[in-house]
Structures are given as structure tokens and as C-alpha cells.
ChimeraX commands (.cxc) that place a marker at each C-alpha (Angstrom):
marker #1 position 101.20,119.77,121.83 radius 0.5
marker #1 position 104.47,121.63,121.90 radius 0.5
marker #1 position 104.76,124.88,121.03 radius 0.5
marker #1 position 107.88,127.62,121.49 radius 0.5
marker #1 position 108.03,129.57,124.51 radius 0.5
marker #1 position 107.37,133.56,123.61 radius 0.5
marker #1 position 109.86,134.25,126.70 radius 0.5
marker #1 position 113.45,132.67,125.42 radius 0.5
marker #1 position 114.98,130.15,128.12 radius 0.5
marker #1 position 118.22,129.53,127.04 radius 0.5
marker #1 position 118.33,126.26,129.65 radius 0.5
marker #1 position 116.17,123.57,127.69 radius 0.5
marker #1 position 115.52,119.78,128.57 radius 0.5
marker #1 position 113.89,118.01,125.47 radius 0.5
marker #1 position 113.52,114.97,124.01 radius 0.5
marker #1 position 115.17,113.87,120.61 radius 0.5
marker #1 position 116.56,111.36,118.33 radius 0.5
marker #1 position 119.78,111.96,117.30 radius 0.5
marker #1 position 119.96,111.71,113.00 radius 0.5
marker #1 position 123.58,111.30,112.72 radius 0.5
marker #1 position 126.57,112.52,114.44 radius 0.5
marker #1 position 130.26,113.66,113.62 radius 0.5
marker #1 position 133.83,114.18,115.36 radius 0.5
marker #1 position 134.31,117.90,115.58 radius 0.5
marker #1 position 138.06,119.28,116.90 radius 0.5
marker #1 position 139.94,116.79,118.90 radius 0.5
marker #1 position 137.54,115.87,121.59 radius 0.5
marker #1 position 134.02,117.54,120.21 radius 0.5
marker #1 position 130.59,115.66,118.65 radius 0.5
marker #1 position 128.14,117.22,116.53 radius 0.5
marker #1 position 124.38,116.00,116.24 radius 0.5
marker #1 position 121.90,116.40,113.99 radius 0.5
marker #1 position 119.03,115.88,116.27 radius 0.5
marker #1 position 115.10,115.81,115.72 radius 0.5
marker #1 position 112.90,117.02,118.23 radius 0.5
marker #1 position 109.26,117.52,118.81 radius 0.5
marker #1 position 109.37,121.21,119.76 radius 0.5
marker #1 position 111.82,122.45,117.54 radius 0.5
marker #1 position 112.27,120.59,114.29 radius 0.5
marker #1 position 115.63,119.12,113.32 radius 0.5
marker #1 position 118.80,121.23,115.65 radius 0.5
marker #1 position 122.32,121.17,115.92 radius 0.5
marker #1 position 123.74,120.41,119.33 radius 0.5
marker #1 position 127.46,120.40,119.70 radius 0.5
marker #1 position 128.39,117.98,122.51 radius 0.5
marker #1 position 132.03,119.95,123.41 radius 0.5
marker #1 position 134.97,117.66,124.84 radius 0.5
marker #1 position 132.04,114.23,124.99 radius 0.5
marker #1 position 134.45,112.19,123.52 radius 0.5
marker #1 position 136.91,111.73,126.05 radius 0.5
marker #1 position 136.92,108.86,128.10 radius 0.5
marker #1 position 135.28,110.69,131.47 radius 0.5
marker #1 position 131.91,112.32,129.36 radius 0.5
marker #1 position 128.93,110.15,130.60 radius 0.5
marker #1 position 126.92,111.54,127.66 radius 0.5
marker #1 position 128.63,110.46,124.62 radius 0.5
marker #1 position 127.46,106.48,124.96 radius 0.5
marker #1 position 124.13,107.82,124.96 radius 0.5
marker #1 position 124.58,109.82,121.57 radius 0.5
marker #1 position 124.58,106.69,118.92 radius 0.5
marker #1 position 123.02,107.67,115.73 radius 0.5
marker #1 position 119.20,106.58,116.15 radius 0.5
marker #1 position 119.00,107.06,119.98 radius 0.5
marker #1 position 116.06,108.45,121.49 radius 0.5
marker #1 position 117.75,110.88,124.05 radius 0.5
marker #1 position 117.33,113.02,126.59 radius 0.5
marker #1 position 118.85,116.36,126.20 radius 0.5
marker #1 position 119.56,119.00,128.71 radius 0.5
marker #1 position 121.38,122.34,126.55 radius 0.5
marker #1 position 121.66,125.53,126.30 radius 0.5
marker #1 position 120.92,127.85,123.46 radius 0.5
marker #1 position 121.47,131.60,122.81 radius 0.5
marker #1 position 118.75,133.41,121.59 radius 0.5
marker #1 position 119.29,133.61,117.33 radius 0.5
marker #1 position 122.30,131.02,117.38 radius 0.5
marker #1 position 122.01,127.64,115.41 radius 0.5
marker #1 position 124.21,125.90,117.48 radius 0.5
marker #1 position 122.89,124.19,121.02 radius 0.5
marker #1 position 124.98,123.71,123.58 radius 0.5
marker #1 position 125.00,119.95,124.84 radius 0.5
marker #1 position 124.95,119.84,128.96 radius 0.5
marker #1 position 124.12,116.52,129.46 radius 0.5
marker #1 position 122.44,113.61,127.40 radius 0.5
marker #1 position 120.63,110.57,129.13 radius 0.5
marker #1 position 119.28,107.25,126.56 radius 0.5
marker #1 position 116.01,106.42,126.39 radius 0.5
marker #1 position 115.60,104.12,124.25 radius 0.5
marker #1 position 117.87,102.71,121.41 radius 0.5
marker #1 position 116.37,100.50,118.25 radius 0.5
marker #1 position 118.66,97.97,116.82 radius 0.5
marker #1 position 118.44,94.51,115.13 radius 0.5
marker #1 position 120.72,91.69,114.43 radius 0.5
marker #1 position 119.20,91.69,110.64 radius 0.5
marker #1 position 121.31,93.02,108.26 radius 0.5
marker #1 position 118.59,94.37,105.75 radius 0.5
marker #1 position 116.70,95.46,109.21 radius 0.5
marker #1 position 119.53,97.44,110.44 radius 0.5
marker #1 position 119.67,98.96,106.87 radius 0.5
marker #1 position 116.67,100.58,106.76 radius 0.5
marker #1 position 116.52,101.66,109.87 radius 0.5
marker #1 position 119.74,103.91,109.05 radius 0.5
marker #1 position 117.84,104.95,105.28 radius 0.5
marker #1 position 114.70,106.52,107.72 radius 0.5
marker #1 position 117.48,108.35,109.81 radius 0.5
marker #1 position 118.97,109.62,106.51 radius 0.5
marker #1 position 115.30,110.19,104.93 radius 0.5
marker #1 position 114.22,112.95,108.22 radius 0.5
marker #1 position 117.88,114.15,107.92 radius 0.5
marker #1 position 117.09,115.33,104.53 radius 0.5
marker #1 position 114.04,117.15,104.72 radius 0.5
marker #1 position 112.73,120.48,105.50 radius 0.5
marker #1 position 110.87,119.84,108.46 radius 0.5
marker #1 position 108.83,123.18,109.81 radius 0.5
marker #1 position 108.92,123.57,113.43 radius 0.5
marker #1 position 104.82,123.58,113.50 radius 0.5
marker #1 position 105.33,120.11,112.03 radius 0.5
marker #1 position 108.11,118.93,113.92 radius 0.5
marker #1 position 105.88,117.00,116.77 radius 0.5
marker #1 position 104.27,114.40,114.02 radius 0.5
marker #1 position 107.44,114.38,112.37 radius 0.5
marker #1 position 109.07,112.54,115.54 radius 0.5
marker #1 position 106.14,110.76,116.11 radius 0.5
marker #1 position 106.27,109.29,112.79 radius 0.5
marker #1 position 110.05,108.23,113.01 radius 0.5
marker #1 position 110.14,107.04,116.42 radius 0.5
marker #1 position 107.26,105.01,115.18 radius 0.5
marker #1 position 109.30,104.01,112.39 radius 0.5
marker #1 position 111.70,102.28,114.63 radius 0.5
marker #1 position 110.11,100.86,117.04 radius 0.5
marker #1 position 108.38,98.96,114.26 radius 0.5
marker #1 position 111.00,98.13,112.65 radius 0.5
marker #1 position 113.08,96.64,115.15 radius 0.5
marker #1 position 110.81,94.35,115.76 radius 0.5
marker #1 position 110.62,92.71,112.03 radius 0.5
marker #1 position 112.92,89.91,111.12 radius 0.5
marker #1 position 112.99,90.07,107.16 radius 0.5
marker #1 position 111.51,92.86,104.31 radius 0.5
marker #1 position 111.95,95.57,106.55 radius 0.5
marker #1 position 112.77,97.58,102.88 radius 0.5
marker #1 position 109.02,97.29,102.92 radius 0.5
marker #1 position 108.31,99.33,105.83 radius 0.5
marker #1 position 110.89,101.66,104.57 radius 0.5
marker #1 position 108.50,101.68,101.44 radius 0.5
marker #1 position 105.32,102.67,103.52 radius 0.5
marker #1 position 107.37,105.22,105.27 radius 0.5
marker #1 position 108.87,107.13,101.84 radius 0.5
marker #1 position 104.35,106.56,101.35 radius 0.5
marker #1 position 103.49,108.59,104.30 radius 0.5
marker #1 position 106.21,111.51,103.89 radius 0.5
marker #1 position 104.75,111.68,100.06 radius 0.5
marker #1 position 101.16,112.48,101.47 radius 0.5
marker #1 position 102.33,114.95,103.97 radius 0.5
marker #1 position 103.96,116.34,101.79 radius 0.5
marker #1 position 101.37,116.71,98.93 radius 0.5
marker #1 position 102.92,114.72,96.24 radius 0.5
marker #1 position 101.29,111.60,97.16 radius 0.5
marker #1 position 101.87,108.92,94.15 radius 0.5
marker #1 position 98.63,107.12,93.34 radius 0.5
marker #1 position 99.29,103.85,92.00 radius 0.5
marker #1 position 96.21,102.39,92.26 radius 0.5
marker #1 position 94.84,103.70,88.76 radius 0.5
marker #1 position 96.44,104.80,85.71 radius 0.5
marker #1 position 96.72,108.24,85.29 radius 0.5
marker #1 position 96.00,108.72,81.54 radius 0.5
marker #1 position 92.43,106.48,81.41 radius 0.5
marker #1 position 91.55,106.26,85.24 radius 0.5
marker #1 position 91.92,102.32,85.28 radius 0.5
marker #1 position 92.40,100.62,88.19 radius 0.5
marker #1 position 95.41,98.76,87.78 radius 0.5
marker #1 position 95.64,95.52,88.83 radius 0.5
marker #1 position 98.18,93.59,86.75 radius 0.5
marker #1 position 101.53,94.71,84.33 radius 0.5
marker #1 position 102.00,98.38,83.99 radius 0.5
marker #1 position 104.66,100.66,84.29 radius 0.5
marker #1 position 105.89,104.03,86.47 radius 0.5
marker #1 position 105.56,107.26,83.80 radius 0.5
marker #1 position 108.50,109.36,84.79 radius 0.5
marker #1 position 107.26,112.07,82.88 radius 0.5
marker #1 position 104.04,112.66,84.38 radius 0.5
marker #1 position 104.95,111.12,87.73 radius 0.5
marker #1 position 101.95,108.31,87.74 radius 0.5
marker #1 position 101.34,105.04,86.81 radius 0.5
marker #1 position 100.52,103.62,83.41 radius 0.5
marker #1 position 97.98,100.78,82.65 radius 0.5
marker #1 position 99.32,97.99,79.78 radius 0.5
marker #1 position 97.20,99.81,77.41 radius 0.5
marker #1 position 98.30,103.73,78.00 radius 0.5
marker #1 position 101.88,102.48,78.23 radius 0.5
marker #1 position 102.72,100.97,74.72 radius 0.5
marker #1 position 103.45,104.86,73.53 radius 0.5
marker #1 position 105.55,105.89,76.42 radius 0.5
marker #1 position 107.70,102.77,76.83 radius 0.5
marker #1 position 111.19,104.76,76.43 radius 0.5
marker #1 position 110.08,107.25,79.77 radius 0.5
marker #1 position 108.90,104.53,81.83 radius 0.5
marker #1 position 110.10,101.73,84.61 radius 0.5
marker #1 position 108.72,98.53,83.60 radius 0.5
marker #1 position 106.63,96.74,85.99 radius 0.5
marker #1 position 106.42,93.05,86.10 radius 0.5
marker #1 position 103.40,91.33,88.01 radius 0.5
marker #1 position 105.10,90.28,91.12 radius 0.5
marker #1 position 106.43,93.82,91.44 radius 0.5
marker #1 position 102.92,95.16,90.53 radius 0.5
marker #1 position 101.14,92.37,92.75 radius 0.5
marker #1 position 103.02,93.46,95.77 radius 0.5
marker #1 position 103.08,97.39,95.49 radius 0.5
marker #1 position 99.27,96.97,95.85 radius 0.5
marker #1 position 99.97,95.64,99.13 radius 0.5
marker #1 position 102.60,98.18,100.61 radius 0.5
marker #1 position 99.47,100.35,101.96 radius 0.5
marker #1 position 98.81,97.43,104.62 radius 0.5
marker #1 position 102.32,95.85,104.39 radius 0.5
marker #1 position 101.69,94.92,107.69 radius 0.5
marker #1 position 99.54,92.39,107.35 radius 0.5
marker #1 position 101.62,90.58,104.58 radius 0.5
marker #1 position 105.32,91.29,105.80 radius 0.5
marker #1 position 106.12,87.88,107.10 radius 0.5
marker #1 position 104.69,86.21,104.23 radius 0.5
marker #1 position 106.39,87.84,101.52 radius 0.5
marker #1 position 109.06,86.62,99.12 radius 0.5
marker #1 position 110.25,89.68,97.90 radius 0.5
marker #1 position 113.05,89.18,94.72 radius 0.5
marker #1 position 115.46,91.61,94.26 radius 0.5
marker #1 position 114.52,92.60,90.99 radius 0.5
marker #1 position 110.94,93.45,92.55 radius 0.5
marker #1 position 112.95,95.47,95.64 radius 0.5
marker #1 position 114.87,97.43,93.25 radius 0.5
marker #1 position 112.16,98.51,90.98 radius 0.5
marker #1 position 109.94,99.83,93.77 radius 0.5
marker #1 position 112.64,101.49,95.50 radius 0.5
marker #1 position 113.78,103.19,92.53 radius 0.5
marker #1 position 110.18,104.48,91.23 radius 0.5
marker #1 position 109.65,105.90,94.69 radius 0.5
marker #1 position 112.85,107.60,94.81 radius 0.5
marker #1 position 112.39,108.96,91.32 radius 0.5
marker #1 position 109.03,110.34,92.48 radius 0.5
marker #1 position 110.79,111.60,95.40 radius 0.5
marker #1 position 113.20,113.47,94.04 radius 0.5
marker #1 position 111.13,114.76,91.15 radius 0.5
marker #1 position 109.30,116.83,94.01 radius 0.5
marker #1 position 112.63,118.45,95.53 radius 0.5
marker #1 position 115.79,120.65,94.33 radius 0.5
marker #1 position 118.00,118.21,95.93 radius 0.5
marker #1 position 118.26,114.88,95.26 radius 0.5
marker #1 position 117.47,112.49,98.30 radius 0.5
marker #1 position 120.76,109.55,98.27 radius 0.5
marker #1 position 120.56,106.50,101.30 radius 0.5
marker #1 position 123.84,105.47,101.56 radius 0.5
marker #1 position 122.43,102.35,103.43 radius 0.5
marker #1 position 120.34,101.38,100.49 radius 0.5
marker #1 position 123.21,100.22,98.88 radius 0.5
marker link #1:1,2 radius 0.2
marker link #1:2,3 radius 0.2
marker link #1:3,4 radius 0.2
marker link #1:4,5 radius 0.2
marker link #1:5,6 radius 0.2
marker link #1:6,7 radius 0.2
marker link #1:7,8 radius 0.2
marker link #1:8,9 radius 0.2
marker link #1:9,10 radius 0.2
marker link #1:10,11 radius 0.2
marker link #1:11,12 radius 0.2
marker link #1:12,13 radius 0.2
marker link #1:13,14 radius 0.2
marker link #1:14,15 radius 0.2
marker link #1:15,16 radius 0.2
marker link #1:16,17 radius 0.2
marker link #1:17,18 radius 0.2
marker link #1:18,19 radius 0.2
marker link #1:19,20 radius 0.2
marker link #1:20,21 radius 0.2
marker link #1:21,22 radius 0.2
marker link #1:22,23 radius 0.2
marker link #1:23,24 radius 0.2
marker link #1:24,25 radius 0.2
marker link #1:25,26 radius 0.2
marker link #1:26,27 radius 0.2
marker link #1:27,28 radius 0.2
marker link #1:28,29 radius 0.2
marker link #1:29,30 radius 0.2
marker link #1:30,31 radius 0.2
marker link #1:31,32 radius 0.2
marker link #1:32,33 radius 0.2
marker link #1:33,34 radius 0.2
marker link #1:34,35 radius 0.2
marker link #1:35,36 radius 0.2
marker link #1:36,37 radius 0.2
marker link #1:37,38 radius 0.2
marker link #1:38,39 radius 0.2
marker link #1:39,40 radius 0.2
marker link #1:40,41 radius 0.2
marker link #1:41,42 radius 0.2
marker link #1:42,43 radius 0.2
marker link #1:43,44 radius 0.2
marker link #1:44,45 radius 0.2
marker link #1:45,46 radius 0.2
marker link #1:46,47 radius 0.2
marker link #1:47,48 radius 0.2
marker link #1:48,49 radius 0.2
marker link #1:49,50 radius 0.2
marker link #1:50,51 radius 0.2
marker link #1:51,52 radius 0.2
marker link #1:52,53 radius 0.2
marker link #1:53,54 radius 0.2
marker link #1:54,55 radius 0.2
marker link #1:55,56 radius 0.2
marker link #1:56,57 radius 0.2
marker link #1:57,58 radius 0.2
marker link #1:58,59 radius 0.2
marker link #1:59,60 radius 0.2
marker link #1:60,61 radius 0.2
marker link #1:61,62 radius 0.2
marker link #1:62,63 radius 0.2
marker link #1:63,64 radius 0.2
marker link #1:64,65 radius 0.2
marker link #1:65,66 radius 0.2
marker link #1:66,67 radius 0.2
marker link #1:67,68 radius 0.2
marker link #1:68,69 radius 0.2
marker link #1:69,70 radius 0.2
marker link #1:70,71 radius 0.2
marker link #1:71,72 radius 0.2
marker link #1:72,73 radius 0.2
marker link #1:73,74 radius 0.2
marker link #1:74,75 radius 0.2
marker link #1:75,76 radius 0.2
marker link #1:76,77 radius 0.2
marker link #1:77,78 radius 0.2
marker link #1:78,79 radius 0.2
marker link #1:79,80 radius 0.2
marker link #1:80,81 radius 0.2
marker link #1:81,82 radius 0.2
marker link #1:82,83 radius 0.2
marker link #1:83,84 radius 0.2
marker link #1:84,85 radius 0.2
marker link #1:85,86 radius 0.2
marker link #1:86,87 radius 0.2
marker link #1:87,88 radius 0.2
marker link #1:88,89 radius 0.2
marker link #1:89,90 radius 0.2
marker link #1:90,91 radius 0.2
marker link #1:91,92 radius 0.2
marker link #1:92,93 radius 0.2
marker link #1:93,94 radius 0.2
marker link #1:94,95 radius 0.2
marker link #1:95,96 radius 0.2
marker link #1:96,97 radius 0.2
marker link #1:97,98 radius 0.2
marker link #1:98,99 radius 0.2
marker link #1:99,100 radius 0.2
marker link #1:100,101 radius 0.2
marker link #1:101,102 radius 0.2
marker link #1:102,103 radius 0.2
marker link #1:103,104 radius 0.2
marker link #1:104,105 radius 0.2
marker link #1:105,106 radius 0.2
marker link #1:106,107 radius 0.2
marker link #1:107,108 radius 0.2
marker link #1:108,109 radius 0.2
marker link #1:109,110 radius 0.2
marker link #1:110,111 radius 0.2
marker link #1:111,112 radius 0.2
marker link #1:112,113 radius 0.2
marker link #1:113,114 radius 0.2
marker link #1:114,115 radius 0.2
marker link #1:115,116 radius 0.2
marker link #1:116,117 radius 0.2
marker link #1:117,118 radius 0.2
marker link #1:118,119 radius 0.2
marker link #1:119,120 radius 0.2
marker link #1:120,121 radius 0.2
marker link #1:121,122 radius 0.2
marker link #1:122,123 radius 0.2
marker link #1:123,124 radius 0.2
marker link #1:124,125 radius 0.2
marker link #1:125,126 radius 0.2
marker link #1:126,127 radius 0.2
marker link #1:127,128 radius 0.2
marker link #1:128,129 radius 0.2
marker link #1:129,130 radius 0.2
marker link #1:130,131 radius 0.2
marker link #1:131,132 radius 0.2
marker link #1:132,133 radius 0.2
marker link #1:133,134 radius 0.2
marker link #1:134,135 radius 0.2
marker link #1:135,136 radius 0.2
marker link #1:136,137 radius 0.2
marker link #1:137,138 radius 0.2
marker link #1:138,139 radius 0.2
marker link #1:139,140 radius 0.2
marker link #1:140,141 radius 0.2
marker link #1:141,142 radius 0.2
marker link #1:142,143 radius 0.2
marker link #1:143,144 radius 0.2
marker link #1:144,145 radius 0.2
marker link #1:145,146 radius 0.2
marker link #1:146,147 radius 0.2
marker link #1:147,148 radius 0.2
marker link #1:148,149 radius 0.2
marker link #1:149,150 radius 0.2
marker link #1:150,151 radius 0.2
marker link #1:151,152 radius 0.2
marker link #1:152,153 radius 0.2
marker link #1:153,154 radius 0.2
marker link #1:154,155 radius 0.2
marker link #1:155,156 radius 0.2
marker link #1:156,157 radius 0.2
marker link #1:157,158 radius 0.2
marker link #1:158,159 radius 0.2
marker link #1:159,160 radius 0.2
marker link #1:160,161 radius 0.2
marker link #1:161,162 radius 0.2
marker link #1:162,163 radius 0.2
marker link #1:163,164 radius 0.2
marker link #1:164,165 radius 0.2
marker link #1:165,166 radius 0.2
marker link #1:166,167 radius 0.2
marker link #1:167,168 radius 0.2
marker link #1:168,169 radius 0.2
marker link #1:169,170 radius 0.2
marker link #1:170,171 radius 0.2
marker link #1:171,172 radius 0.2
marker link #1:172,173 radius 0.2
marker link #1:173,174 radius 0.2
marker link #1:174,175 radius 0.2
marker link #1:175,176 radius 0.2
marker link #1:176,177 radius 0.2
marker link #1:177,178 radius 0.2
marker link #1:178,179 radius 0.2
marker link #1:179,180 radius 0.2
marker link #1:180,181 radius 0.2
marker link #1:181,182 radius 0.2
marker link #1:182,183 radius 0.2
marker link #1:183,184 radius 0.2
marker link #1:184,185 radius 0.2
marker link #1:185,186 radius 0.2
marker link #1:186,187 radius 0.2
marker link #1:187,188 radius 0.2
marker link #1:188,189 radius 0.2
marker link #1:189,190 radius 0.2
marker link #1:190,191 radius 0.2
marker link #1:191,192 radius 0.2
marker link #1:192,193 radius 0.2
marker link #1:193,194 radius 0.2
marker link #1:194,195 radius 0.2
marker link #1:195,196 radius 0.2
marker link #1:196,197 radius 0.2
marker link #1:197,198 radius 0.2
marker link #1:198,199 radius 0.2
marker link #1:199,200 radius 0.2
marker link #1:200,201 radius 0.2
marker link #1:201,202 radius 0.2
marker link #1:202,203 radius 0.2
marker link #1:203,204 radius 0.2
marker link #1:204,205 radius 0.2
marker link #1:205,206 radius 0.2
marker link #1:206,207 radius 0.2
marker link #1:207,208 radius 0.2
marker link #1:208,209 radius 0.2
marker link #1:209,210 radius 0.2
marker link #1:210,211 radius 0.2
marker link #1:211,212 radius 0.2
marker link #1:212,213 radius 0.2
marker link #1:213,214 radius 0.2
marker link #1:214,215 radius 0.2
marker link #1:215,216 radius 0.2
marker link #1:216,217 radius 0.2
marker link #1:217,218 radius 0.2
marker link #1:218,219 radius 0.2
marker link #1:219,220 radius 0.2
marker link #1:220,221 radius 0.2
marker link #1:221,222 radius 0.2
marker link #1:222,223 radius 0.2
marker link #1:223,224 radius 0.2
marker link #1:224,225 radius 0.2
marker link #1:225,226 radius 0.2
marker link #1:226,227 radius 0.2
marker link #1:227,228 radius 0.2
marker link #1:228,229 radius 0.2
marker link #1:229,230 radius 0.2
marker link #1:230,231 radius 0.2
marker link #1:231,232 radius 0.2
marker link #1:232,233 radius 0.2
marker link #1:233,234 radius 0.2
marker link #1:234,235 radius 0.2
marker link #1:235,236 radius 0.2
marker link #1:236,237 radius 0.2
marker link #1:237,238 radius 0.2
marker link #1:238,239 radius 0.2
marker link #1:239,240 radius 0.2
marker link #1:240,241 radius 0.2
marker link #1:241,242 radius 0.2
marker link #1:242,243 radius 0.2
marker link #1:243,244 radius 0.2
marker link #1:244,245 radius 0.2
marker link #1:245,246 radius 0.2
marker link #1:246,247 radius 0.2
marker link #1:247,248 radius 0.2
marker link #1:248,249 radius 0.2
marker link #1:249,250 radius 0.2
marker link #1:250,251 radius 0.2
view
């Protein structure tokens, strides 16, 4: 377990995978960074862009890094000393390499409470290393993930019965915007203006997203089936939050 020291150190050597980065000044990087002791941090990596910094090959956007910095006691900003690659997660698939970037840009998004922060990282890195190894519907994985950050985060969306009779559902039925559940063919003939329409393919396979892992080379998904799932989950998503969670790479 990691926990913060009650003495402050400002010389730290962690572990973390960097988010995202950005040019700062002429010569400067800044990370977002997630870490296991501290939550999500901002390291500013000053001059790493010019051609003699060892450390700035190591900082690509997904790394899992090795960070030596220092940090003033109350500042937000860590100071970058040095930054050594562990391990990198990359695919030639275009979809793959897609989703990948949408969990960076999920865990960049959140709130992410420093008591939480070491599942957090576990779950990501997790993510990846997954990932990287699956050759086609890695937006289903992506699925599982958006899944497991619902539960965690109490707003879990239970598809499995309809929320106005209790039924479980197991063919057409629709997402109730409204009330943030699923509605059975029966409930749903009253609410059709407030609801995504579920076909069976796209109801047949959501059923399966809880042990997508079993099915995930075996799966045809369409894209009218990919873009109705993603877009209930996101709904329910962002029905939960003040902001609005957007994945550039999603598009």
C-alpha cells in the first residue's frame, strides 16, 4: 500500500504513467501523470526537449515511467529530474491504438482521491496491458473499462433488468435517459421520445460486455451496435458529473 509520508521529502522517485503531455516555453514539457501514491500530478520536465535530455523519449503519452522529481511542500507543480521507461503499450491496430488513447483521456478526466489513487493505476495499467494485446473490438474493452469506473464510482448502470417492472431483459429494449436505466419492450412504448433505441444485436452483445473477454475474438461488432453502446454509456457518464467527459480518439 502507499501512503504519504507525514515528514515532506521534497526528493521523490515514483512510478507513473504519463496521461498526456504538452510543449511549454521553448524547450519545456508538461505531464499530466498518474501515480499510485499521489493521484494524478503535474511534473514539468524543464529544457527535456532539446536534443541532449535523455528523459524526454521516455515521456510518450501512455508510458509507464520512472520518475525521479522534486516537489516543494504546497506547490502543484513537480519538478522533473530524470525519467527512465518502463514499459510502453502500443499496437499496430488502428481501433486498438484508439482506445487505448480514450482510457488515457478517461483517468485524465476524473477526480481521482489520493486514497484511491493506487487501484486507480492498477486499473489503467491493467487496461493497457490488455489491450495491447487484442487485435480487433478493443472499443469493447474500452466498454468494460467506462463499466468498472461506473461501479467505483457508485453510479453503476444495471442493464440487466428493466428498471420500471424489474424484468430481466433479454431481447429489444431501450436506454431511459431520464431515469438513467434500461427499459424492457413493454415499459418503453410510453417513453419512446427520451430513450436510445436498442436493437437485438446491440442488446445481445451488451449482455456480454461483463465477460467480454471470453467473446472478444468472436465478435462481429456493426457500427451501428458500437455507436449505440458507446453513446448510452457516455450519456450515463456524463449524467453523473458537472463536466462533460469528450474522447477525442473516439472519433
Amino acid at each position: 500500500m502507499f501512503r504519504r509520508n507525514m515528514e515532506h521529502n521534497p526528493f521523490l522517485t515514483i512510478t507513473g504513467i504519463v496521461l498526456n503531455k504538452k510543449k511549454f516555453r521553448e524547450s519545456s514539457i508538461i505531464c499530466d501523470v498518474l501515480t499510485p501514491a499521489f493521484g494524478r500530478i503535474s511534473v514539468l520536465g524543464k529544457g527535456v526537449r532539446k536534443d541532449s535530455s535523455p528523459s524526454y523519449g521516455s515521456l510518450q503519452t501512455g508510458a509507464e515511467v520512472e520518475l525521479e522529481l522534486y516537489h516543494k511542500r504546497d506547490s502543484e507543480w513537480y519538478i522533473l529530474k530524470s525519467a527512465n521507461l518502463k514499459s510502453l503499450y502500443t499496437s499496430a491496430n488502428y481501433e486498438t491504438t484508439a482506445c487505448l488513447q480514450a482510457g488515457l483521456e478517461l483517468f485524465l478526466q476524473l477526480v481521482i482521491d489520493h486514497h484511491e489513487a493506487e487501484e486507480y493505476y492498477r486499473i489503467l495499467l491493467s487496461y493497457q496491458q490488455y489491450l495491447a494485446k487484442v487485435d480487433k473490438n478493443g472499443i469493447a474493452i474500452f466498454w468494460r473499462l467506462l463499466l468498472r469506473i461506473m461501479e467505483m464510482n457508485g453510479i453503476s448502470l444495471k442493464w440487466q433488468k428493466c428498471l420500471n417492472c424489474n424484468t430481466i431483459l433479454s431481447e429489444f429494449f431501450g436506454y431511459y435517459a431520464l431515469r438513467n436505466g434500461m427499459l424492457c419492450p413493454a415499459c418503453s412504448h410510453t417513453h419512446r421520445e427520451d430513450m436510445i433505441i436498442i436493437d437485438q444485436e446491440t442488446a445481445d452483445l451488451m449482455l456480454k460486455i461483463p465477460s467480454i473477454g471470453n467473446h472478444i475474438n468472436d465478435l462481429n461488432i456493426s457500427s451501428q451496435a458500437q455507436n449505440t453502446i458507446t453513446r448510452i454509456l457516455l450519456t450515463h457518464l456524463n449524467h453523473h458529473y458537472d463536466h462533460h467527459f469528450r474522447f477525442k480518439s473516439l472519433k
